[in-house]
C-alpha atoms as one frame of an Amber mdcrd trajectory, in Angstrom:
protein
   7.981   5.849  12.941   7.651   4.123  16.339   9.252   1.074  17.940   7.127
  -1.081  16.762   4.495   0.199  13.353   6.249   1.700  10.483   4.943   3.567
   7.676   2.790   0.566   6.917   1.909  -1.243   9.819   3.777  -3.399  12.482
   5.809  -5.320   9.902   8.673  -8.378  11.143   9.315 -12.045  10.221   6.108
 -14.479  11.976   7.309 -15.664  15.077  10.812 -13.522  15.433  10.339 -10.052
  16.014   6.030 -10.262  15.471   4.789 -12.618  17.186   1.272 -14.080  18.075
   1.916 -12.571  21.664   2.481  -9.010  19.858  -1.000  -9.730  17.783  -3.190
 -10.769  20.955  -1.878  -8.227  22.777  -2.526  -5.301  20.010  -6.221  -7.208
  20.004  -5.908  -6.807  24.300  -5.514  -2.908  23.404  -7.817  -2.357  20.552
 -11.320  -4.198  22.156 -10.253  -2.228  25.429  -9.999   1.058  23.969 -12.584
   1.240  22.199 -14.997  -0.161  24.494 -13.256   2.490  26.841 -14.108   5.524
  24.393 -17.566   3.872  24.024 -18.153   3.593  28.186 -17.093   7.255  28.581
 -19.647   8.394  25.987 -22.193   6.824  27.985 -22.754   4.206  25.313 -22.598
  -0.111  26.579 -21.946  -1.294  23.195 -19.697  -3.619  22.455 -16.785  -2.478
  19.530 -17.007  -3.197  16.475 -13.871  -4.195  14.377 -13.492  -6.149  11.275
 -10.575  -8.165  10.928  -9.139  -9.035   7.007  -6.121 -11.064   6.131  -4.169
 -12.014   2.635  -2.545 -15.728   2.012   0.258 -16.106   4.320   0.411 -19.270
   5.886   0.859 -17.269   9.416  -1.782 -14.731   8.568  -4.028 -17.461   9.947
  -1.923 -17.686  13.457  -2.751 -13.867  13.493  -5.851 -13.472  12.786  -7.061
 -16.200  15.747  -4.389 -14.400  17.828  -5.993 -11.158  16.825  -9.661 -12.005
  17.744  -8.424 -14.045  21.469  -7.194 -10.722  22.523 -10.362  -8.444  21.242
 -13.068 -10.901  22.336 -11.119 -11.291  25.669 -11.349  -7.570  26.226 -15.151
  -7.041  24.963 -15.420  -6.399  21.628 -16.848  -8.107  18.638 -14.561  -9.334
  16.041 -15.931  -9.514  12.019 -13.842 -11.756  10.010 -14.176 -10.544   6.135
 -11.678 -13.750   5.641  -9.089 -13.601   2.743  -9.428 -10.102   1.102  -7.294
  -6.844   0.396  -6.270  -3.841   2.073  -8.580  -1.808   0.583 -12.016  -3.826
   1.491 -10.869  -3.380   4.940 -10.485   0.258   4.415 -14.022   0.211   2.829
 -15.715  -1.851   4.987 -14.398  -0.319   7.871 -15.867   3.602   6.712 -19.235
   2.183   5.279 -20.002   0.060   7.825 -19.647   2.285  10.920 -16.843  -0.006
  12.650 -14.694   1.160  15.374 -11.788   0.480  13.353 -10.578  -2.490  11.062
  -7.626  -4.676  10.925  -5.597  -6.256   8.118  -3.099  -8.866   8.373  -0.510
  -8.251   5.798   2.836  -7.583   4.812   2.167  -6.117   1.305   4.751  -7.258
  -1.037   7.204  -8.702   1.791   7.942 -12.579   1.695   5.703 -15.052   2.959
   7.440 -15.530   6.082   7.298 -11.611   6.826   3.544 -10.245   7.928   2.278
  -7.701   9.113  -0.932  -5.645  11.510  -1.928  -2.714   9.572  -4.738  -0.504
  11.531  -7.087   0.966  10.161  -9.761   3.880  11.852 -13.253   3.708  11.068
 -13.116   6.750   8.596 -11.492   3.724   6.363  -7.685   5.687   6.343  -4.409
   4.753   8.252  -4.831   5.026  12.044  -4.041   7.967  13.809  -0.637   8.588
  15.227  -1.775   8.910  18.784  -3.403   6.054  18.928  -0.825   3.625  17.415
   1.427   5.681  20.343  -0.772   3.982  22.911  -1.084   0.447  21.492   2.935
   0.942  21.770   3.065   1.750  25.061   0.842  -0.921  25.463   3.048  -3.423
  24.145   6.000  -2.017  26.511   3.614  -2.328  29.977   3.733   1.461  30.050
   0.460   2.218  28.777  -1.075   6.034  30.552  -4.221   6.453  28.831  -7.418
   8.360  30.112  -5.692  10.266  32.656  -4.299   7.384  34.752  -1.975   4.985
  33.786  -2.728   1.078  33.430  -0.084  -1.489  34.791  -2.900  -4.127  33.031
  -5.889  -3.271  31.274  -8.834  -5.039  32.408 -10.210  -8.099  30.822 -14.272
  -8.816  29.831 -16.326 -11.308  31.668 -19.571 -12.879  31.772 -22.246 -11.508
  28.831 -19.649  -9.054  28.165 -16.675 -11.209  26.898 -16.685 -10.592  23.103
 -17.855 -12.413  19.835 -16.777 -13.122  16.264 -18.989 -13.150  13.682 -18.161
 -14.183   9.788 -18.799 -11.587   7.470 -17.708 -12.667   4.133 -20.627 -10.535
   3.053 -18.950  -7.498   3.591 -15.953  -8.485   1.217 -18.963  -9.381  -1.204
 -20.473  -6.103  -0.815 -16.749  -4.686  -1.579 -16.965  -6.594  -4.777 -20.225
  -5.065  -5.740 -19.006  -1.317  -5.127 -15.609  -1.979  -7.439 -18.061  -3.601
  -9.846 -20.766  -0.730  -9.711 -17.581   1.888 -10.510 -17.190   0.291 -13.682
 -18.322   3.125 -16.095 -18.089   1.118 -19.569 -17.952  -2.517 -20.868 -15.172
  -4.085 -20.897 -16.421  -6.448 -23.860 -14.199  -7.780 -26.546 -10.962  -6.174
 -24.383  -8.659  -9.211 -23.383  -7.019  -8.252 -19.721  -4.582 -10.182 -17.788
  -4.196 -10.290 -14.275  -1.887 -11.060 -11.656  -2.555 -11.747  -8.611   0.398
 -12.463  -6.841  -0.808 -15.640  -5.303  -2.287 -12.992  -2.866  -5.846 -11.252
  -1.312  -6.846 -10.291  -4.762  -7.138 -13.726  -5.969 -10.686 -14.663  -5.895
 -11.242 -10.988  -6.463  -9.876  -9.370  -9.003 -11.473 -11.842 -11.844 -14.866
 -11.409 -11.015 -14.536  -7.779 -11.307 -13.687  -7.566 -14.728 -15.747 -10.790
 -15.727 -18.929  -8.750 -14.388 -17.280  -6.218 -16.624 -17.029  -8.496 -19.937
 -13.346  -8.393 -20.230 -12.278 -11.714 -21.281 -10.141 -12.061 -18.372  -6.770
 -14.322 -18.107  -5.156 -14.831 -14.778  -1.987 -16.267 -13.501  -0.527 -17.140
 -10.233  -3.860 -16.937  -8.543  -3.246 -20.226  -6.486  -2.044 -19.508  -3.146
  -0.550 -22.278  -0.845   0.379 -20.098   1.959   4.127 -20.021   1.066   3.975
 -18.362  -2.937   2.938 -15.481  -2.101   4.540 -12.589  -3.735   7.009 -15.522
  -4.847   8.218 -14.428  -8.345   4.817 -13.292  -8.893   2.678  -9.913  -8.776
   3.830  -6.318  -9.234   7.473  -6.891  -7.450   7.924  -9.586 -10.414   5.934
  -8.024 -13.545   8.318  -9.125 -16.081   6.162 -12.478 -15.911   2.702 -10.544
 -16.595   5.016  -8.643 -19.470   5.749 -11.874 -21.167   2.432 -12.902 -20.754
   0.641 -10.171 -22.360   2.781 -10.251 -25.621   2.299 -14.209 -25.552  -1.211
 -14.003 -25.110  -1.772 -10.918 -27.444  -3.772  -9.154 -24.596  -4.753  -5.658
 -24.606  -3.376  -5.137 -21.144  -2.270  -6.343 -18.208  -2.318  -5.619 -14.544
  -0.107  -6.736 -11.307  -1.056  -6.483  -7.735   0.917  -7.405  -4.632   0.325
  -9.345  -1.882  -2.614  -7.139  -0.534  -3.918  -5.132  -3.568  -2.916  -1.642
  -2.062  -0.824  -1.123  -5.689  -1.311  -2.432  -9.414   1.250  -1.515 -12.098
   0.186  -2.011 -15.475   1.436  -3.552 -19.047   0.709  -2.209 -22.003  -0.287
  -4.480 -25.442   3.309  -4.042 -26.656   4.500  -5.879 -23.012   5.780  -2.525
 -21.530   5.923  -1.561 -17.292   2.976   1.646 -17.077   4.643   2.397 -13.276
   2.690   4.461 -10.967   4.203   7.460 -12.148   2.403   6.860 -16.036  -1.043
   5.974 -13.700  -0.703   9.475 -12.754   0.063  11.092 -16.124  -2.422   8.729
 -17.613  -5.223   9.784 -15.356  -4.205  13.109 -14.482  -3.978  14.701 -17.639
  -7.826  12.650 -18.567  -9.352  14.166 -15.339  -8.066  17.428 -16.297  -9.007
  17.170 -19.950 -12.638  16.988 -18.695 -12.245  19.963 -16.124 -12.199  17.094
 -13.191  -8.854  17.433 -11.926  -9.638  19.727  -8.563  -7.080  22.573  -8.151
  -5.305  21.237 -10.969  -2.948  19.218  -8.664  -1.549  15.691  -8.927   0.475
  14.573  -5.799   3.563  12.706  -5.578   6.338  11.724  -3.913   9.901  12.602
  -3.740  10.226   8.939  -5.678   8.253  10.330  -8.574  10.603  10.195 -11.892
  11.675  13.338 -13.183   9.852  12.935 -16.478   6.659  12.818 -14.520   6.877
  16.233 -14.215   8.176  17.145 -17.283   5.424  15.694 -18.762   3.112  17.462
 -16.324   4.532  20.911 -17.271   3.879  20.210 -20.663  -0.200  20.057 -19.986
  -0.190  22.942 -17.133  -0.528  20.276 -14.307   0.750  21.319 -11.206   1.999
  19.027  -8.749   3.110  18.299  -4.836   5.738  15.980  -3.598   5.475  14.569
   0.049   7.620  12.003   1.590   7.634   8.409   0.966   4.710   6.524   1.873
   0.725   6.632   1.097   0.010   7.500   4.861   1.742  10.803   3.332   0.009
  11.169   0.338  -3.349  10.824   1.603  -2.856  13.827   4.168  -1.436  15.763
   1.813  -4.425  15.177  -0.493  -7.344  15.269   2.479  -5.566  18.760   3.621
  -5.407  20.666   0.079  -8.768  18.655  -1.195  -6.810  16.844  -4.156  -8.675
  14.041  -5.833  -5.204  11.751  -6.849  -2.257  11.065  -5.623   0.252   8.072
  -5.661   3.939   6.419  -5.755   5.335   4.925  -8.643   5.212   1.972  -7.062
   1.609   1.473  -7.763   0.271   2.969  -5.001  -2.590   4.939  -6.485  -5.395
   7.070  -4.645  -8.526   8.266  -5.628 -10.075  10.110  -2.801 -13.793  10.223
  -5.067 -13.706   6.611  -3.975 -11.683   5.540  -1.822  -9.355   6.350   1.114
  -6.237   4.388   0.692  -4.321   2.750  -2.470  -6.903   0.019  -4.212  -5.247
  -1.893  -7.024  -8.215  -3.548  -8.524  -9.576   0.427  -8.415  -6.733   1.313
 -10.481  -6.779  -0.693 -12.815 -10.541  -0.425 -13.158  -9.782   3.738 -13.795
  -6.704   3.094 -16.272  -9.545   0.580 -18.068 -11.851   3.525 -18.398  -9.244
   5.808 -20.092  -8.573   3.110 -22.164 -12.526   2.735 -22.993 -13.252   6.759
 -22.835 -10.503   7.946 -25.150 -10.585   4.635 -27.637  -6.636   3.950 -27.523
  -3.746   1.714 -26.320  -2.791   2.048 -23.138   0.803   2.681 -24.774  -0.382
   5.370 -26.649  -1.905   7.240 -23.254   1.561   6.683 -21.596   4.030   7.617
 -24.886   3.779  11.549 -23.712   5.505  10.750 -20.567   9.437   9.950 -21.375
  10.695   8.089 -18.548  14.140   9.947 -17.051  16.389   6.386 -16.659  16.647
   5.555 -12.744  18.647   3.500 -10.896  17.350   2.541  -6.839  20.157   0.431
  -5.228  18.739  -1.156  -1.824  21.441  -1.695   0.717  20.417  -3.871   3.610
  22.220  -2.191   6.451  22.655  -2.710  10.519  21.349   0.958  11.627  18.983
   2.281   8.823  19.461   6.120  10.488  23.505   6.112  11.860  24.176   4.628
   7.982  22.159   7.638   6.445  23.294  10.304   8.995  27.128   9.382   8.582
  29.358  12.300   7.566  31.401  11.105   4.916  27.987   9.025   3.458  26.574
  12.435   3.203  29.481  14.399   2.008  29.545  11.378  -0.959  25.736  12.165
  -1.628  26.649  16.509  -1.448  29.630  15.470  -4.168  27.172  13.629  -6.602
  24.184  15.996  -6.027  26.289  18.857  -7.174  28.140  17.153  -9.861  24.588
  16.340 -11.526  22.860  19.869 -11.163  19.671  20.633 -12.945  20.318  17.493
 -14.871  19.284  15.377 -12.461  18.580  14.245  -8.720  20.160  12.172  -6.044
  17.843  10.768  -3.168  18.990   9.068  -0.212  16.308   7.757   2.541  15.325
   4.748   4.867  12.740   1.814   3.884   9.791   2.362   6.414   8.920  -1.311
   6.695  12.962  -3.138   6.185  16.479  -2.401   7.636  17.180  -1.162   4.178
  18.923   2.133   3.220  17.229   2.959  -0.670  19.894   4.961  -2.857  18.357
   6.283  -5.811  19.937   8.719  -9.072  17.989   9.911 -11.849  19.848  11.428
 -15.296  19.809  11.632 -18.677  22.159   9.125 -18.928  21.771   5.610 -17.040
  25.763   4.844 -16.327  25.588   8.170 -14.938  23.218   6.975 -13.202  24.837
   3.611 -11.889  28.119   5.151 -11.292  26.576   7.517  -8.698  24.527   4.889
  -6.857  28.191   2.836  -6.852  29.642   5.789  -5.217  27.388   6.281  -2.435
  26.837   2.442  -2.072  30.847   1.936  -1.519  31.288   4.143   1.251  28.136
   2.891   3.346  30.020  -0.623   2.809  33.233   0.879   3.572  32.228   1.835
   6.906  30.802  -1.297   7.921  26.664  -0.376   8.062  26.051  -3.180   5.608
  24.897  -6.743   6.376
C-alpha cells in the first residue's frame, strides 16, 4: 500500500485527509499522462476517461473536482453519472478508454469517499502508475526520464471536454440483462440497495428478467448511504425476506462491487457459500477450469471442507480483490472471491459485480430447480468471530512482540482444530482479529486475548 491508495483506492473522510485539492490534482496527473503516453506514440488525441460516482453527498464535489483537473490538462472527461464499480470497470475495457474513474468508498460512511482507478483493460490500476500519481501528489513526480517540478497545463483547442454518457451505464444495463440465461418469472427477489449506485439499477435487471422484484432502501439523499442498509446491515433484507415470503434476497453495498445473499428461510449465503454454490455447479457441468476456486486467507474453514468433499481444489491469496484477480488472470481461474461478497467471474467480468452475482446464484437457483438453502446446506459454516480494533499505528500494533507472542500462544493452543488470523484493514486504521473453531466461546475467548494486550499497550483509540 502507498501513502496515499490502499487496497481499494485513495480512501479518507471528504474534506480531512481527501480533499477536492487531492481529486483535481489526481485529475492534473491522469489527463497529463495519458495525453503524455499518447504524444510519445505519435498519436494527438485527446484521453479518454470515464468518470462514475455512487450517492455520497461529496461524490458530487469530486467528481467536478475530478473533471477541472483532467480537462485542464487535455483530456476528455465521460460522466456515466450515478452507477457502480463495476460499469466503470466495463465501460472502461469495452469502450477503449484510457482508463476510468469511480468515486466511491464502498461500504464506508457517507462522509468517507473514495478515487478508485481503474486501467482501460477494465481491472485495478497498475502499481506503477498509482506510484506516479503519488509522487505527483508529493511535488516529486520523475516520470519519462526527467523529473517534473509542475506538469504542464492544456491551452487553446487543446484544453479538455466533458461529455455525458449516461448511455454507457445504459449499455452496462443491457450486458447484465443479456447474461441472464433463464426467466426469472413467478420467482419473488428482494433487493437491497443500500441507498447506493445500484439503486436505479439493480431493479430493472431482474424486472427485464420477470422476477417480481421488491426493493428497499433504494432512496438515496446523499447522507443514507450504507446507513443501516445494504450488505454491512443484511439482517434488514433477512427480516424482509421471511416477512415478505420471498424466494431470495440480495444486498449490495455502497458501490455494487459485493452482494451477499438470503435464502427463503431468512438465512446470510456469505461469499464463501457464493463460491461453494457456484463452484461445485460449474464443476458439475465440467466448467470449472483447472478445477480451482480462489480464496482468501478470510475464507471460513468449512469452505474448504466442503470443497474437499467434491474434489475442488482451491488457492488462498491475501486480503483484497486486487489479489484475487491476479491470482486468477495468472493461473487462468474462472472464480474467485471474499466472503465478504466480493465475487469474480473472469467469463464476464474483471472485478467484483454484485448485480452479476446475484444474477449467477439466480441461475443455479433456475438450472438445478431448488432453494437457494438447499444449494448452500452442504457447506457447514466453522463459527467465526472477527473483532475490529481501531488502533493509532495499524503496522507497530500488529508487529508488537508480546501482540504476536499472544497470537503464537492461541495459534498453538487451537492446532488442526482451527485458525487464528491477525492482519491490517487496507482502507481504515483498523487492526482485524479473527479465530475460527469448532466451538464459538473458543472462539471469543481467543479474539479477547489478543484484543487485551493490543489495548494494554496503548495502540487503541
Amino acid at each position: 500500500m502507498g501513502k496515499y491508495f490502499g487496497t481499494d483506492g485513495f480512501r479518507g473522510t471528504a474534506n480531512e485527509n481527501l480533499t477536492a485539492d487531492h481529486a483535481y490534482k489526481v485529475g492534473r496527473f491522469l489527463g497529463w499522462y495519458y495525453g503524455e503516453l499518447k504524444r510519445r506514440s505519435g498519436s494527438n488525441e485527446a484521453p479518454r476517461i470515464v468518470i462514475g460516482k455512487d450517492t455520497r453527498r461529496s461524490s458530487y464535489m469530486f467528481e467536478y473536482s475530478l473533471v477541472g483537473g483532467l480537462t485542464a490538462s487535455g483530456a476528455d472527461a465521460y460522466l456515466l453519472h450515478v452507477t457502480t464499480t463495476p460499469s466503470v470497470a466495463y465501460i472502461s475495457r469495452v469502450d477503449s478508454f484510457d482508463c476510468g474513474i469511480m468515486i466511491s468508498a464502498s461500504h464506508n460512511p457517507y462522509y468517507d469517499n473514495g478515487i478508485k482507478l481503474i486501467n482501460g483493460q477494465g481491472e485495478k490500476m497498475e502499481d506503477d502508475v498509482i506510484e506516479l500519481v503519488e509522487a505527483y501528489l508529493d511535488g516529486k513526480l520523475t516520470a519519462f526520464g526527467q523529473e517534473w517540478s509542475e506538469i504542464p497545463f492544456a491551452h487553446g483547442e487543446n484544453i479538455g471536454k466533458s461529455v455525458d454518457y449516461i448511455s454507457g451505464r445504459n449499455r452496462y444495463v443491457g450486458y447484465l440483462i443479456s447474461l441472464g440465461m433463464y426467466s426469472f418469472r413467478g420467482m419473488k427477489i428482494g433487493l437491497d440497495c443500500a441507498n447506493g449506485a445500484a439503486w436505479n439499477i439493480a431493479k430493472s435487471v431482474f424486472d427485464a428478467l420477470g422476477a417480481e422484484t421488491y426493493v428497499i432502501n433504494a432512496e438515496p439523499t446523499g447522507t443514507n448511504i450504507n446507513n443501516n442498509a445494504g450488505s454491512t446491515h443484511i439482517e434488514n433484507l433477512q427480516k424482509f425476506v421471511v416477512e415478505k415470503g420471498l424466494d431470495a434476497g440480495f444486498a449490495y453495498d455502497g458501490d455494487a462491487d459485493r452482494c451477499l445473499c438470503v435464502d427463503e428461510k431468512g438465512e446470510v449465503i456469505t461469499g464463501d457459500h457464493i463460491l461453494y454454490i457456484y463452484g461445485r455447479y460449474m464443476k458439475e457441468r465440467g466448467k470449472l477450469i483447472n478445477n480451482t476456486v480462489v480464496t482468501t486467507v478470510m475464507s471460513n474453514f468449512g469452505l474448504y471442507r466442503a470443497f474437499d468433499e467434491i474434489g475442488i481444489d482451491y488457492a488462498k491469496t491475501a486480503v483484497g480483490d486486487k489479489y484475487v484477480y491476479e491470482y486468477m488472470k495468472e493461473h487462468d481461474c474462472c472464480i474467485g472471491g471474499e466472503q465478504s461478497g466480493h465475487i469474480i467471474f473472469s467469463k464476464y467480468a474483471s472485478t467484483g459485480d454484485g448485480i452479476l452475482t446475484s444474477l449467477k446464484i439466480m441461475q443455479v437457483i433456475m438450472s438445478r430447480e431448488k432453494k437457494l438453502s438447499e444449494l448452500a446446506a452442504p457447506f457447514k459454516v466453522y463459527p467465526q468471530v472477527l473483532e475490529n480494533v481501531k488502533v493509532k499505528d495499524k503496522k507497530a500494533a500488529q508487529d508488537d512482540s508480546d501482540v504476536r507472542a499472544e497470537v503464537d500462544k492461541v495459534a498453538a493452543e487451537l492446532g488442526d482444530a482451527g485458525r487464528i488470523l491477525v492482519r491490517e484493514s487496507g482502507t481504515e486504521p483498523l487492526v482485524r482479529v479473527m479465530v475460527e473453531a469448532q466451538d464459538e466461546a473458543v472462539c471469543r475467548s481467543c479474539v479477547d486475548r489478543v484484543v487485551n494486550v493490543i489495548k494494554l499497550k496503548g495502540y487503541t483509540l
